[in-house]
C-alpha positions, 0 to 999 in steps of 0.5 A: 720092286714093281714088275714095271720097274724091274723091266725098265732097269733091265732095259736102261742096262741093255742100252747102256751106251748114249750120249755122253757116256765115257766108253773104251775100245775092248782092244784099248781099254784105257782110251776113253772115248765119249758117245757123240751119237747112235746111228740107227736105220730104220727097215720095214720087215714083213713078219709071218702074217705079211703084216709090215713091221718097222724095226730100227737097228743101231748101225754105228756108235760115233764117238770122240777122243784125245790120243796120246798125244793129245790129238783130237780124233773121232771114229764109228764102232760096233756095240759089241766093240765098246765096253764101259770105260774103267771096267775091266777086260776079262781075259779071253783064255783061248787068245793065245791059241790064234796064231799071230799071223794070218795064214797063208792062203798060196797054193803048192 
């Protein structure tokens, strides 16, 4: 395999999500959920020289889905929100160690 190849499978698996692709909430793993489009916004940033760059970031994942009740929704998520959808949630050990409720912030 090429050095150039190799870098464009590593690229194509960074970008993962796109259009079409099936995708679940890591909190609901078994709703899939379909890739409508990837929001990005555009800055222009100004490195260390004073050159101006251009960077575009993702700001949002719109996708569509079918609830339980075959209702048709569509919401706006994070990257790191979205996993593949069918793949397996790793469990996270420290999860029982958050309490259930958020603590109360009143003074005494």
């Amino acid at each position: 395999m090429s050095d150039k190849q190799s870098q464009i499978e590593q690229r194509d698996s960074k970008y993962w999500i796109k259009p079409g692709v099936p995708v679940a909430h890591r909190e609901f793993p078994e709703r899939k959920m379909i890739v409508d489009d990837i929001l990005k916004k555009t800055e222009v940033l100004i490195d260390e020289k004073g050159n101006k760059v251009p960077k575009t970031f993702t700001v949002g994942i719109e996708c569509h889905w079918f609830d339980k009740d075959g209702r048709y929704d569509r919401g706006r998520f994070l990257t790191m929100e979205l996993i593949p959808f069918g793949k397996k949630q790793k469990l996270n050990p420290q999860k029982d160690s958050f309490p259930k409720e958020i603590p109360s912030q009143e003074v005494s």
